[in-house]
C-alpha positions in Angstrom: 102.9 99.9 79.0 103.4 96.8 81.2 104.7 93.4 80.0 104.2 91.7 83.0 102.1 88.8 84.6 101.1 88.2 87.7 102.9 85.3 88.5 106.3 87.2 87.2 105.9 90.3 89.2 105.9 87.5 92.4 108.6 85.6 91.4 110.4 89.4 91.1 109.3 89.8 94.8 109.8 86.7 96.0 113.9 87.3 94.4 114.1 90.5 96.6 112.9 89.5 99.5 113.6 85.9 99.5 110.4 84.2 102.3 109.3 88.0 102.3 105.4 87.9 103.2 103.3 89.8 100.7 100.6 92.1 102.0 96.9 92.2 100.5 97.2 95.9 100.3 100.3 95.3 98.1 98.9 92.2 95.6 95.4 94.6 95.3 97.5 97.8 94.3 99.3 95.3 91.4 95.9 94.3 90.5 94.9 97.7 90.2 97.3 98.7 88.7 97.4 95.7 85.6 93.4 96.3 85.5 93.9 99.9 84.7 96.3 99.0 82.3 94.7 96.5 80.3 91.2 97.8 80.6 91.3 101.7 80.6 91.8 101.3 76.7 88.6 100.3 76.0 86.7 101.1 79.4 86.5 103.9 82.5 88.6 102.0 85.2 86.6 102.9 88.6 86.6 101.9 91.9 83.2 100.3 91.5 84.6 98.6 88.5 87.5 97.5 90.3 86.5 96.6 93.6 84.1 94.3 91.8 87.3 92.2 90.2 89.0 92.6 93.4 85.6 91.3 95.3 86.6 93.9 98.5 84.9 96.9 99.1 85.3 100.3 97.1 86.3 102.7 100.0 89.5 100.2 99.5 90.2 100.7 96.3 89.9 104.7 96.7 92.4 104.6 99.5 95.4 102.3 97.1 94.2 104.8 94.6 94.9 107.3 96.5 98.5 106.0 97.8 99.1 105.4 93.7 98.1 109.3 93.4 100.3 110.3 96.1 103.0 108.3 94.3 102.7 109.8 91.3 101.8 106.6 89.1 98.3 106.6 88.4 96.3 109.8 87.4 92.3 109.7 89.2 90.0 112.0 88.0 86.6 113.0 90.1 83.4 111.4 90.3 83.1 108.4 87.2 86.0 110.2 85.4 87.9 106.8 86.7 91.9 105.9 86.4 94.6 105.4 84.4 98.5 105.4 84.1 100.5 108.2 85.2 104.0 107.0 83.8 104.7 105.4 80.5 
């Protein structure tokens, strides 16, 4: 689904919005959001799981997962059903 690295999706930003500061909100939502891609394969994605490779607490993770709901780009089900990709 995504072909992109971490340090190419900043140097993408950083061509936008030339000095443009980067929010933690943001980069932890892109971290979601390449977890849930590479790992939902294989694993359920949950906010447990990935508050624990974010190291910041889970009601975070639930609230940029709920913004990425909102948005329409990531699918959450209920309770441990955990997350994955809304668009291809």
């Amino acid at each position: 689904m995504f072909d992109i690295t971490m340090a190419k999706w900043y140097n993408y930003i950083y061509k936008l919005g030339g000095n443009m500061q980067i929010s933690s909100r943001f980069t932890l939502a892109v971290h979601i959001l390449l977890c849930i891609n590479q790992f939902s394969k294989d694993n359920k994605v949950t906010s447990e799981f990935l508050a624990k490779s974010t190291n910041v607490n889970p009601v975070i993770v639930r609230n940029i997962l709920g913004q990425l709901r909102k948005s329409g780009i990531v699918k959450v089900s209920r309770g441990t059903g955990g997350a994955e990709i809304a668009k291809p």
